[in-house]
DOBA-83369 format. One record per residue (C-alpha): residue number from 1; x negated, y negated, z negated. Coordinates in nm, 2 decimals, padded with zeros to 4 digits. Example, Ala and Ser with C-alpha at 12.3 -4.5 7.8 and 13.67 -1.06 7.14 Angstrom:
2
+-----+--------+--------+--------+
| seq |      X |      Y |      Z |
+-----+--------+--------+--------+
|   1 | -01.23 |  00.45 | -00.78 |
|   2 | -01.37 |  00.11 | -00.71 |
+-----+--------+--------+--------+
***
This chain:
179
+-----+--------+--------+--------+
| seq |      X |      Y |      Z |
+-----+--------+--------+--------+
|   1 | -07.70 | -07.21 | -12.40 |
|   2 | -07.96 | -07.42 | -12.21 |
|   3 | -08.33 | -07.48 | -12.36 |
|   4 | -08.45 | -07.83 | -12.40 |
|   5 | -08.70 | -07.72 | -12.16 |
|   6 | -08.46 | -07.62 | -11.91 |
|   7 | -08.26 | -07.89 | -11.88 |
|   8 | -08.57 | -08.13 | -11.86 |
|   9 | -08.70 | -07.95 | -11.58 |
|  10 | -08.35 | -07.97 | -11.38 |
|  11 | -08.39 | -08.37 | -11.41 |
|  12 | -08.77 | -08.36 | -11.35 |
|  13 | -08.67 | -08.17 | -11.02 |
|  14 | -08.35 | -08.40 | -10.90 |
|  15 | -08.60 | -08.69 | -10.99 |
|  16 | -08.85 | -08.56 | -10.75 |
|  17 | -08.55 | -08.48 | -10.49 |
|  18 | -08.46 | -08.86 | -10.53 |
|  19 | -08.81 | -08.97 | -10.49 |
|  20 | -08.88 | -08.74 | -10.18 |
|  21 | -08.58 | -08.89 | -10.00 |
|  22 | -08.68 | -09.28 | -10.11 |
|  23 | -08.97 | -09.22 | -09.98 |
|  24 | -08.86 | -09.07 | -09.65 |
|  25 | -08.63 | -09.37 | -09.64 |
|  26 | -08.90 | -09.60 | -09.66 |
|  27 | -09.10 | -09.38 | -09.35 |
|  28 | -08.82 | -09.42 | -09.13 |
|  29 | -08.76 | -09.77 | -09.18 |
|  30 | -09.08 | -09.89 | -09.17 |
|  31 | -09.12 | -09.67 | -08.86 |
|  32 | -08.86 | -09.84 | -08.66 |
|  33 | -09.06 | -10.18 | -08.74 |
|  34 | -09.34 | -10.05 | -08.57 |
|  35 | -09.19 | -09.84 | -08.28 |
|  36 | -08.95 | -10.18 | -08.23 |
|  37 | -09.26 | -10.42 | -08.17 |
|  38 | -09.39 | -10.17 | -07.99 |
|  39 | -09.10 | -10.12 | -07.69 |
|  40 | -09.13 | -10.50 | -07.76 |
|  41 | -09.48 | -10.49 | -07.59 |
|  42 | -09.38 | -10.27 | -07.33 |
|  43 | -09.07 | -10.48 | -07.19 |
|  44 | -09.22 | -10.78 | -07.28 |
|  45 | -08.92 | -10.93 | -07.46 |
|  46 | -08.95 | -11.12 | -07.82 |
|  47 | -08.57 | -11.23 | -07.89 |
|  48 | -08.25 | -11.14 | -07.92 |
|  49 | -07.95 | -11.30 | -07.93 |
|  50 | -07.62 | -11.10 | -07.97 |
|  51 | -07.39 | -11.38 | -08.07 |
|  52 | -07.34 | -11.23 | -08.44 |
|  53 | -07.71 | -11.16 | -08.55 |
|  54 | -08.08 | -11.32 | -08.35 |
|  55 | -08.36 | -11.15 | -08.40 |
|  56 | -08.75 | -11.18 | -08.28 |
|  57 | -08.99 | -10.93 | -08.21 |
|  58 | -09.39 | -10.96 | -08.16 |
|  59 | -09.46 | -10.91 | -07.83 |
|  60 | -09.82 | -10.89 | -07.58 |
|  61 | -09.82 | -11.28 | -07.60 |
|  62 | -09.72 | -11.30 | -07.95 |
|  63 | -09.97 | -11.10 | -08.09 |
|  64 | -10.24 | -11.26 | -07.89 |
|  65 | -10.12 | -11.58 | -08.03 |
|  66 | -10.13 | -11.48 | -08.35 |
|  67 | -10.48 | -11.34 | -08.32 |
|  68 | -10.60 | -11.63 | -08.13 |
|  69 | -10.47 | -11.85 | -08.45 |
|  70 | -10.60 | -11.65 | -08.73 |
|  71 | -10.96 | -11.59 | -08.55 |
|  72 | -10.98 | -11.98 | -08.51 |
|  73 | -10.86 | -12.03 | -08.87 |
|  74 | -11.04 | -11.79 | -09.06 |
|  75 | -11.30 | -11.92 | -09.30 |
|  76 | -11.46 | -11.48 | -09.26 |
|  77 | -11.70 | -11.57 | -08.97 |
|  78 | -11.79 | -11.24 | -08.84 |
|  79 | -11.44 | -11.13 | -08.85 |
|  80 | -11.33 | -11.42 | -08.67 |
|  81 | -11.64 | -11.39 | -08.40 |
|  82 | -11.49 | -11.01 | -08.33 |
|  83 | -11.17 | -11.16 | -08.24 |
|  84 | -11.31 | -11.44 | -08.04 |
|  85 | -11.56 | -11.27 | -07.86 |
|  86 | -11.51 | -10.95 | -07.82 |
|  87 | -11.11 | -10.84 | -07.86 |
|  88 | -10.97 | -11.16 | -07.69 |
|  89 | -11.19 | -11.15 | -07.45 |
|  90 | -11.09 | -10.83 | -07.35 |
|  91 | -10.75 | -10.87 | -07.42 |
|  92 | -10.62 | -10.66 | -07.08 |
|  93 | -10.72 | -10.36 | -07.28 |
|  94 | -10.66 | -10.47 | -07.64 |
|  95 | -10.23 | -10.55 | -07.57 |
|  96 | -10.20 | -10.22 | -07.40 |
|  97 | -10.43 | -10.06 | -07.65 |
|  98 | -10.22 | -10.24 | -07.92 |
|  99 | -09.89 | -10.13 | -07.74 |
| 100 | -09.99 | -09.77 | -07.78 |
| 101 | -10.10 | -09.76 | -08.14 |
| 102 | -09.77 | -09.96 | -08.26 |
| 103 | -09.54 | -09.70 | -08.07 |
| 104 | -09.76 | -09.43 | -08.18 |
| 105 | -09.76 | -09.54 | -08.57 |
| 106 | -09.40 | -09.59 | -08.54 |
| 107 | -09.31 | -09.22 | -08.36 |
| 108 | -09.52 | -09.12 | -08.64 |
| 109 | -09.39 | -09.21 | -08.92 |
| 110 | -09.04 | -09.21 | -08.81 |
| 111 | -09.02 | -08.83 | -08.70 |
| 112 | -09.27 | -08.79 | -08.99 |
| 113 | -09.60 | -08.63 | -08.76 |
| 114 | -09.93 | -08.71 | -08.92 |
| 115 | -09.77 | -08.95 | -09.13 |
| 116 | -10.00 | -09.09 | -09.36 |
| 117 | -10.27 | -09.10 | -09.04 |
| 118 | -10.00 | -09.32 | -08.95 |
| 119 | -09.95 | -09.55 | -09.19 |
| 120 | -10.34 | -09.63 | -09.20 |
| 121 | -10.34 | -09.66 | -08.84 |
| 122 | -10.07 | -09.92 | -08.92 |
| 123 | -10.29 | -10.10 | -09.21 |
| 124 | -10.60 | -10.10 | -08.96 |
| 125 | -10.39 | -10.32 | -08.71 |
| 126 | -10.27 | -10.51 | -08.98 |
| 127 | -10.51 | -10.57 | -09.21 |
| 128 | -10.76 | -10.81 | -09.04 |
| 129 | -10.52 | -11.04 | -08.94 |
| 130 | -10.36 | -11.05 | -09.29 |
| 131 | -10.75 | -11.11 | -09.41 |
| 132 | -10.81 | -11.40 | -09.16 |
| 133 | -10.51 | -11.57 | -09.30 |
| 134 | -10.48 | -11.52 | -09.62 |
| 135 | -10.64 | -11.90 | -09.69 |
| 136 | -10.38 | -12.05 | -09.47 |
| 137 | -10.14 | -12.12 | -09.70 |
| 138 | -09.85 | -11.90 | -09.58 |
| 139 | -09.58 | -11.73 | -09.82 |
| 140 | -09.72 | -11.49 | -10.07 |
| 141 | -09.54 | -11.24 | -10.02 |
| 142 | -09.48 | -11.23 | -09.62 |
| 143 | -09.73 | -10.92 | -09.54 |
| 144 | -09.75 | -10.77 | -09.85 |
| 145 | -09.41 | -10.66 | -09.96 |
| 146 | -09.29 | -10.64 | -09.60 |
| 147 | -09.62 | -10.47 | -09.41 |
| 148 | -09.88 | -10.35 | -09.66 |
| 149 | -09.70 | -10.22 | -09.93 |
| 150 | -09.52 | -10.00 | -09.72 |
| 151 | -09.80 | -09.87 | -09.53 |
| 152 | -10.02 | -09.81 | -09.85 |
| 153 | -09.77 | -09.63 | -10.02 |
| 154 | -09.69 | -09.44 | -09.73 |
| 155 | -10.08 | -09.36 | -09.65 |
| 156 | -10.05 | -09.23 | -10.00 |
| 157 | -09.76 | -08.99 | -10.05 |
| 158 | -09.73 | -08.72 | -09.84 |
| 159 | -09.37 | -08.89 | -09.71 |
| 160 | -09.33 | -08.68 | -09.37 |
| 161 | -09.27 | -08.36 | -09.54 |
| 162 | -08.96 | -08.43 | -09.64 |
| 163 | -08.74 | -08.43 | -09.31 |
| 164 | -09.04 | -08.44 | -09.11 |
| 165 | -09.29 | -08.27 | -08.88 |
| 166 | -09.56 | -08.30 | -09.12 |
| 167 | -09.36 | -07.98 | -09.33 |
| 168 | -09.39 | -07.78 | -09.04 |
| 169 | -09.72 | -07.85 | -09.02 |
| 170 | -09.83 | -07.81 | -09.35 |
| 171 | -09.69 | -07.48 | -09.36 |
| 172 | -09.84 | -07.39 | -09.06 |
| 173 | -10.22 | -07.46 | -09.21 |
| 174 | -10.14 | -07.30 | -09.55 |
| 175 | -10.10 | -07.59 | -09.75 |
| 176 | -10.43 | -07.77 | -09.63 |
| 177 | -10.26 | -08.02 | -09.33 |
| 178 | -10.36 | -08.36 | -09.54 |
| 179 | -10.10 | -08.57 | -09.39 |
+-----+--------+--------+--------+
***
């Protein structure tokens, strides 16, 4: 005969099996966004075209684009006057500095190493230029539920533990690796 208490534990576990493996779902994917925009940087190509499905990818020129506009429309001067004067300025560093961190958040989270180091590396890049748009008047929805979302929860939960490095790891510094 199984105990009341039993039985809820057995669904308590599978419930934290299912959650584990959303999770590590969820690091993958959003993983391959990153490390895809990333190679995107390095070969310098945006689109795709392969007759059945056309994609686009941010590349070096892209992204400076896209922080040239949201520095000139921002109504958050300072922020604005960092971009302007100071990261565009010096953009020969910044795309290959920006080139590295996207392949690095995306190796991270998708083989699960330092993964919540890695999703707030990803919310660092992310976040300003989400902030110096916000009053623009894009969709809603565009960077939250596709970029930030993601990357918070993921900065949150332990996700690369589960069919990641970050097991190993934790293992290897009893317990006390905090990614």
């Amino acid at each position: 005969m199984v105990h009341a208490t039993e039985a809820s534990d057995d669904t308590l576990h599978s419930t934290y099996r299912l959650m584990a493996r959303a999770f590590t779902a969820l690091r993958i994917f959003t993983g391959l966004v990153w490390l895809s925009n990333g190679l995107a940087k390095v070969f310098e190509v945006g689109f795709y075209d392969w007759h059945y499905f056309s994609f686009n990818l941010i590349t070096r020129g892209a992204a400076r684009a896209i922080a040239t506009d949201a520095s000139r429309k921002t109504w958050i001067t300072p922020l604005g006057a960092v971009y302007r004067e100071f990261v565009l300025p010096n953009w020969e560093f910044f795309q290959y500095f920006l080139t590295c961190a996207e392949l690095a958040v995306g190796l991270g989270l998708i083989f699960g190493v330092a993964s919540r180091l890695a999703a707030l590396g990803g919310l660092l890049l992310l976040v300003p230029i989400w902030v110096m748009l916000w009053h623009t008047g894009g969709y809603l929805w565009e960077y939250p539920a596709e970029d930030l979302f993601p990357l918070v929860l993921l900065a949150i939960v332990p996700a690369g533990r589960v069919l990641g490095f970050d097991r190993l790891l934790a293992t290897r510094f009893r317990g006390r690796w905090p990614f």
